[in-house]
matplotlib code that plots the C-alpha trace (Angstrom):
import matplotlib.pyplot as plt

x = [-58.9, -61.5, -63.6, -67.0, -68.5, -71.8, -73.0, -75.0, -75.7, -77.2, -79.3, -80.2, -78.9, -77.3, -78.7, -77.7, -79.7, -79.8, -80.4, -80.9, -77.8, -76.7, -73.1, -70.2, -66.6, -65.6, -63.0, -61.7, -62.8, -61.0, -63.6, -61.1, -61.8, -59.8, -59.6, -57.7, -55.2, -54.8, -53.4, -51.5, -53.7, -55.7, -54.1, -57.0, -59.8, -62.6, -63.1, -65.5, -66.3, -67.5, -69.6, -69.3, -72.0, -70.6, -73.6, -74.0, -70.9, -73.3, -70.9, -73.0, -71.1, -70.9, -69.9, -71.1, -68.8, -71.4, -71.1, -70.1, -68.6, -68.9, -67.2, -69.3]
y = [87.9, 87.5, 90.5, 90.7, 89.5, 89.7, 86.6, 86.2, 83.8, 85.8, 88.4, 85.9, 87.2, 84.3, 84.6, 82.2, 79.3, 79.0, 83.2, 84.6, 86.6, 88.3, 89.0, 86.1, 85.3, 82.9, 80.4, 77.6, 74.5, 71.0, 68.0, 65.5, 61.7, 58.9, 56.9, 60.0, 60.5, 57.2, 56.8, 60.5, 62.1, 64.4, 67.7, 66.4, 66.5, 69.3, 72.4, 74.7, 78.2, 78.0, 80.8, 81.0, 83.4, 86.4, 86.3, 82.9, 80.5, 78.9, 77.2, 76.8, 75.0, 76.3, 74.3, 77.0, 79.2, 81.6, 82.2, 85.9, 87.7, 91.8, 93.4, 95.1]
z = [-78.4, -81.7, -82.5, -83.0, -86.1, -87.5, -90.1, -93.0, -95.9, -98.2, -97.3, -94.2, -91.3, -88.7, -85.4, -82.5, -82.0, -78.2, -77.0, -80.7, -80.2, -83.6, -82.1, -82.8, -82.4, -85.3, -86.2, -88.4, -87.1, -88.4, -88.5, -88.2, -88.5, -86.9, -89.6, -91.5, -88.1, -88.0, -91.7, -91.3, -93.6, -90.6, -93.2, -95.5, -93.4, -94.2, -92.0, -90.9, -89.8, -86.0, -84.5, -81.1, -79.8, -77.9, -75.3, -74.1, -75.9, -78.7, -81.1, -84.5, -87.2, -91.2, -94.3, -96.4, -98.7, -98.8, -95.2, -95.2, -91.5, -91.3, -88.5, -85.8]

ax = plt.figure().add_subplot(projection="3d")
ax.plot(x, y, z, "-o")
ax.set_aspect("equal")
plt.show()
């Protein structure tokens, strides 16, 4: 099971956006395109960090390489 992660961009803290939970799981999320999987190339879609709040199951998408995750 993910552990719980706290986010920040910054010295901006991430808060959910549904409860204002400050308490996530995360994971890498593939934004895949058809017309990539439909030529094979689906390995060179782009990705991004998803926060999935540990209170109510938020999912809040990041493109941001300045995301940073600190254990809790």
């Amino acid at each position: 099971m993910a552990k719980p992660v706290r986010a920040a961009i910054g010295d901006v803290w991430i808060t959910c956006g549904f409860c204002r939970g400050e308490v996530f799981r995360d994971r890498e999320v593939t934004l895949n395109t058809s017309g990539m999987e439909l030529l094979n190339l689906g390995w060179a879609n782009e990705s991004a960090t998803g926060l999935i709040c540990w209170s109510c199951g938020f999912v809040q998408l990041f493109m941001n390489d300045d995301l940073n995750l600190y254990k809790t």
